[in-house]
VEXRO-931336 format. One record per residue: residue number from 0; x negated, y, z of N, C-alpha, C in turn; residue in three letters; chain. Coordinates in Angstrom, 1 decimal. Layout:
[NUM [X Y Z] [X Y Z] [X Y Z] 'Ala' 'A']
...
***
This chain:
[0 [23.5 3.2 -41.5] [24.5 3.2 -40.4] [24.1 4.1 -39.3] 'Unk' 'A']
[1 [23.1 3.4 -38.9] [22.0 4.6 -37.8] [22.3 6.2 -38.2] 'Unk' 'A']
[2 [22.2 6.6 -39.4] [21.8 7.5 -39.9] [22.8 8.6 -40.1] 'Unk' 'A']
[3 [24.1 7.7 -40.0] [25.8 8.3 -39.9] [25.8 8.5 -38.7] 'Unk' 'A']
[4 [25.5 7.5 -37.6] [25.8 8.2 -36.5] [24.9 9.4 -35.5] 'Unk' 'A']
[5 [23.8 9.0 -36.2] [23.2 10.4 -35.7] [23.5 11.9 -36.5] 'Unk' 'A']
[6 [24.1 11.9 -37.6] [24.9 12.8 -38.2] [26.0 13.5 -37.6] 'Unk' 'A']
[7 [26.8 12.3 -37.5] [28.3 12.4 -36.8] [27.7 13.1 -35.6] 'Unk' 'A']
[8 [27.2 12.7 -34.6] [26.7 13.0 -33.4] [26.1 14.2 -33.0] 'Unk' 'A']
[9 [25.6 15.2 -34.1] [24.7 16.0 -34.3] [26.3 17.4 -34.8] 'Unk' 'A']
[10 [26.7 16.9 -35.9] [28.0 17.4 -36.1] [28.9 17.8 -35.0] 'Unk' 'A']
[11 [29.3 16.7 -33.8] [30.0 16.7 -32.7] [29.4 17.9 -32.0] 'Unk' 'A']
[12 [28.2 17.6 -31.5] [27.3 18.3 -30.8] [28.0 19.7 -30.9] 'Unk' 'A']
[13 [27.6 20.3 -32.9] [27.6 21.5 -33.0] [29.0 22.3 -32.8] 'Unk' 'A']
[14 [30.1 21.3 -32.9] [31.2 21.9 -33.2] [31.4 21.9 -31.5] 'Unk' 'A']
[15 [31.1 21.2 -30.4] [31.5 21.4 -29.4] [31.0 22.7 -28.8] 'Unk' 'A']
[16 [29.6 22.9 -29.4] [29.0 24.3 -28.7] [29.6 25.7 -29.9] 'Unk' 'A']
[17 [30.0 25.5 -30.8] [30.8 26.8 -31.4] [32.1 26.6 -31.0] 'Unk' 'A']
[18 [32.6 26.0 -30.2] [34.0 26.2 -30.3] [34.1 26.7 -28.4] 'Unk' 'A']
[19 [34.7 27.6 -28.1] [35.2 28.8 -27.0] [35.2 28.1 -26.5] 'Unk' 'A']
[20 [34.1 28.7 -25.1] [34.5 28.1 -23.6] [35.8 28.5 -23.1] 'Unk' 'A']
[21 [36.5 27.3 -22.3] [37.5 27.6 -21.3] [37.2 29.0 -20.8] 'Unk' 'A']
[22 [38.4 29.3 -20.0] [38.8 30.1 -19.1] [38.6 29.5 -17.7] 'Unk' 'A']
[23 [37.9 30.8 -16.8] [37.2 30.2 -15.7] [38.5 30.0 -14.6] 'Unk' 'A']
[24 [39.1 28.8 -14.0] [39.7 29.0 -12.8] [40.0 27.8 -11.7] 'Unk' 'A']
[25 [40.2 28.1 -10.8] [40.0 27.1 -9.5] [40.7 26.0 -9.7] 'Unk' 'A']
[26 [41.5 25.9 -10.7] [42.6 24.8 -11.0] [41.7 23.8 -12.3] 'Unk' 'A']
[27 [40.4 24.3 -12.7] [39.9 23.8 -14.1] [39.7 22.2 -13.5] 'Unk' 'A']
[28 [40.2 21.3 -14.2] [38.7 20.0 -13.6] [38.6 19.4 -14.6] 'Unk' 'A']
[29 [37.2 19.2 -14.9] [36.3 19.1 -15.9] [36.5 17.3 -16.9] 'Unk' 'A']
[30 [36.8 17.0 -15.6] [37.5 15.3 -16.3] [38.3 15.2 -16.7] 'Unk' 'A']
[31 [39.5 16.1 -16.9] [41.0 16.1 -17.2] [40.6 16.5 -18.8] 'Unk' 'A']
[32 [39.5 17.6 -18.3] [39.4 18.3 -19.7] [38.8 17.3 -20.7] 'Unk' 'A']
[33 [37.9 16.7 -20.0] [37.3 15.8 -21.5] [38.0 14.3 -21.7] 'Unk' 'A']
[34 [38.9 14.2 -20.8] [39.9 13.2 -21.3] [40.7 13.5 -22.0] 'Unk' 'A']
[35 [41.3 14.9 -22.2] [42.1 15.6 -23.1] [41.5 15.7 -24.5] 'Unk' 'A']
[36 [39.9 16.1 -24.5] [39.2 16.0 -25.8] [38.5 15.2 -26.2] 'Unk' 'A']
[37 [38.7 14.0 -25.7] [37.8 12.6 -26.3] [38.6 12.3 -27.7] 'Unk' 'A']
[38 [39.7 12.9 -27.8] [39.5 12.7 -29.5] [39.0 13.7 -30.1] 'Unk' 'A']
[39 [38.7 14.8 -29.4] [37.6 15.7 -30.8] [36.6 15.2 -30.3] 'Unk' 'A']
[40 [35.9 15.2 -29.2] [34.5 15.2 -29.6] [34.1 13.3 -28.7] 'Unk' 'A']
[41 [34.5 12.2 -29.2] [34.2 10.9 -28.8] [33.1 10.6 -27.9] 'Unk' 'A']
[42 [31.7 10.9 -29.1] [30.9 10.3 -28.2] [30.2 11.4 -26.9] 'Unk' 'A']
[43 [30.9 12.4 -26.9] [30.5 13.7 -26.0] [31.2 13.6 -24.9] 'Unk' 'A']
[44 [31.8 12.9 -25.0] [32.9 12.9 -24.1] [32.5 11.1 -23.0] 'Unk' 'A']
[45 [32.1 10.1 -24.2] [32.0 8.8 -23.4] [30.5 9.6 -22.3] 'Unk' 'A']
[46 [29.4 10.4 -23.4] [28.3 10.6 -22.2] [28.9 11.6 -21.2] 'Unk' 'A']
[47 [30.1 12.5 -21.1] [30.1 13.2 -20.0] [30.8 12.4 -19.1] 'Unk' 'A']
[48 [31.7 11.3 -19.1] [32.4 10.3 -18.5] [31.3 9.6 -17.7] 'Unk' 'A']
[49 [30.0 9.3 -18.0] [29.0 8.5 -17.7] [27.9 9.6 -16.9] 'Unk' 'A']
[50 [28.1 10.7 -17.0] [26.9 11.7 -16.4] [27.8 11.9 -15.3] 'Unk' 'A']
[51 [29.3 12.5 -15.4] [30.3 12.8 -14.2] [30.7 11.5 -13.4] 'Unk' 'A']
[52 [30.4 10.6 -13.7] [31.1 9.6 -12.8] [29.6 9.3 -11.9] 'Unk' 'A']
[53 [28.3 9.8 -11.9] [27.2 9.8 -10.8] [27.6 10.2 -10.1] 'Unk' 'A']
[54 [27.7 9.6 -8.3] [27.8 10.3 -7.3] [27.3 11.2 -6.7] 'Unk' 'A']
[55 [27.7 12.4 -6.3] [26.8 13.4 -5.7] [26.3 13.0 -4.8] 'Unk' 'A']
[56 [24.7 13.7 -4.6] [24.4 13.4 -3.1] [23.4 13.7 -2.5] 'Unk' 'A']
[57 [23.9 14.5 -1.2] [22.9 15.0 -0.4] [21.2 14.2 0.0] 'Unk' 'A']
[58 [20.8 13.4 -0.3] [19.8 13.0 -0.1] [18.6 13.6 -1.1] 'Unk' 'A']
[59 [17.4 14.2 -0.9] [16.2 14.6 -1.7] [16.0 13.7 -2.1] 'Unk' 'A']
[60 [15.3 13.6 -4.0] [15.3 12.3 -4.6] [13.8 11.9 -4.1] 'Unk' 'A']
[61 [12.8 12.3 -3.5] [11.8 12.0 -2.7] [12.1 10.8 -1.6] 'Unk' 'A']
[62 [13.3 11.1 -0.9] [13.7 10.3 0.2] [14.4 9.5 -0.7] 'Unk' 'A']
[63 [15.0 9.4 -1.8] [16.2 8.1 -2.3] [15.3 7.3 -3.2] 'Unk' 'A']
[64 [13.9 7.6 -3.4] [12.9 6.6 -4.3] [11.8 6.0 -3.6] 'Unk' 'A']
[65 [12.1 6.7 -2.6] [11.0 6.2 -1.5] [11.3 4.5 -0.7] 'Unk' 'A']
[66 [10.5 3.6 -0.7] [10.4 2.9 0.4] [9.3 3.0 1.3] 'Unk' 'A']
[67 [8.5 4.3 1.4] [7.8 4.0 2.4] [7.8 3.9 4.0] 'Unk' 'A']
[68 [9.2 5.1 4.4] [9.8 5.2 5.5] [10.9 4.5 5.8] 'Unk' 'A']
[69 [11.3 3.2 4.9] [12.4 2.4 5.3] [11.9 1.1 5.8] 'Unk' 'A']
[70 [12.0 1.0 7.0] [11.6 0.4 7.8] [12.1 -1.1 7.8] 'Unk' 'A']
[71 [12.0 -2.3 8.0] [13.3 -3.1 8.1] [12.7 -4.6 9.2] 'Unk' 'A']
[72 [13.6 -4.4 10.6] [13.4 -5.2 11.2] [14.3 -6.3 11.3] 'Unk' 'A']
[73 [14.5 -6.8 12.5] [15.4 -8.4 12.8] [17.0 -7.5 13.3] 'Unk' 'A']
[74 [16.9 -6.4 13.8] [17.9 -5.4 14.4] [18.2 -5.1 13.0] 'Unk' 'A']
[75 [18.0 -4.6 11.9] [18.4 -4.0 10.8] [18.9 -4.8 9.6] 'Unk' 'A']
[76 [18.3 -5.9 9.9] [18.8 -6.8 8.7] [18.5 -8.6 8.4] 'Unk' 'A']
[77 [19.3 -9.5 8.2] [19.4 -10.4 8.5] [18.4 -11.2 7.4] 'Unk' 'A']
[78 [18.0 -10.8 6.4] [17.2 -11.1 5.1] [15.9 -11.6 6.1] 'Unk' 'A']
[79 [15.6 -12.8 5.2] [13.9 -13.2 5.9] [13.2 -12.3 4.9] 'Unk' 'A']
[80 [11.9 -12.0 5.7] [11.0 -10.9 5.1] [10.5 -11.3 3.6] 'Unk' 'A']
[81 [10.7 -12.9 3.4] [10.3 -13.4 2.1] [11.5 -12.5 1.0] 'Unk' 'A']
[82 [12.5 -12.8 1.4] [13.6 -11.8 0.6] [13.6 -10.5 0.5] 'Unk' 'A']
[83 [12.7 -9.9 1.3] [12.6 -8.7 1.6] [11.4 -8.0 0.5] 'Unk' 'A']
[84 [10.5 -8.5 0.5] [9.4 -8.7 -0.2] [10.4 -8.7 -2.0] 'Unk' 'A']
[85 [10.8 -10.0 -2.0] [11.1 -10.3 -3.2] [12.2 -9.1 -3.6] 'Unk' 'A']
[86 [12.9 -8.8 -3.1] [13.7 -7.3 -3.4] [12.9 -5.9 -3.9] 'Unk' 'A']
[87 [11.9 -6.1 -3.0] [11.4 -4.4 -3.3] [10.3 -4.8 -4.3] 'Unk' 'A']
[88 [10.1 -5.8 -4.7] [9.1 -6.7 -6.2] [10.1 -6.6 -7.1] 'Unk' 'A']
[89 [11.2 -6.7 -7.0] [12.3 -6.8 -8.2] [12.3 -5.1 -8.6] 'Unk' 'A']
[90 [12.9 -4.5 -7.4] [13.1 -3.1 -7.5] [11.6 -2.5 -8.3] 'Unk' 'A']
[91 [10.8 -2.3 -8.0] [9.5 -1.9 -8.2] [9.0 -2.7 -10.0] 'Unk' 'A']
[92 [9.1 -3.8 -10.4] [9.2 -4.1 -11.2] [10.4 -3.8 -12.8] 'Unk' 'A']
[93 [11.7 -3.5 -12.2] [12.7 -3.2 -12.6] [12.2 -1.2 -13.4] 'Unk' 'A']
[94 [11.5 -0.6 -12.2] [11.5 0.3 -12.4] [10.0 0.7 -13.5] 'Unk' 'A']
[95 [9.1 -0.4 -13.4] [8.1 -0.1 -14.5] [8.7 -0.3 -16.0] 'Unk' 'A']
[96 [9.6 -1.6 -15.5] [10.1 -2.6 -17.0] [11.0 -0.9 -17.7] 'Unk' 'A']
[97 [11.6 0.3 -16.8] [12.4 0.6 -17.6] [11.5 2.3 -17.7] 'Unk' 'A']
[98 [10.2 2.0 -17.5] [9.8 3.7 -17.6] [10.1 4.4 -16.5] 'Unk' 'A']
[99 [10.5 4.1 -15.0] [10.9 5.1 -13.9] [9.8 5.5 -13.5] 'Unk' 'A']
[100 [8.9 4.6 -13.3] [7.4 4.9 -12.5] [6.1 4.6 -13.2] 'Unk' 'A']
[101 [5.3 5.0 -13.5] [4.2 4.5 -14.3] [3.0 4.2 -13.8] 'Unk' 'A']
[102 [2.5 3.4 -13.9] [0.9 3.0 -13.1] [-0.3 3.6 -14.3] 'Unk' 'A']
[103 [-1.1 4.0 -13.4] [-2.4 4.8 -14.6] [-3.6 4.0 -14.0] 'Unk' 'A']
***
């Protein structure tokens, strides 16, 4: 079953990259288009639905993974520091459980 759909998926793949890019123009948007071709290419389409729907964002990903310059006092947030603790233990944990950060 695995083995179909890494087929199927590989198949998808090829036919999406042999078959003609669009025509470049100001009017193109990229989500209309792959809503239009989620019946040829399914699972190409659920991952660009899931990569396009990330919000853009001006922040350096140095500054958005960082807690070392996020400060948090009685003015900033109503959380006892016990919660505070326990959040960035969750976060920090969360992120080894899934491979983000690695300890050596």
């Amino acid at each position: 079953m695995e083995e179909e759909q890494c087929a199927e998926s590989k198949s998808e793949v090829t036919r999406y990259l042999l078959d003609g890019c669009e025509k470049s123009s100001k009017d193109f948007d990229v989500l209309k288009w792959w809503k239009s071709s989620s019946s040829k290419y399914p699972i190409l389409s659920k991952i660009a639905k899931d990569v396009l729907a990330i919000p853009v964002s001006t922040i350096a990903s140095e500054s958005a993974f960082s807690t070392s310059g996020r400060v948090i006092d009685a003015f900033r947030s109503s959380l006892s520091p016990k919660m505070v603790e326990a959040l960035i233990c969750t976060k920090i944990g969360y992120a080894l459980l899934h491979g983000l950060i690695f300890v050596q």
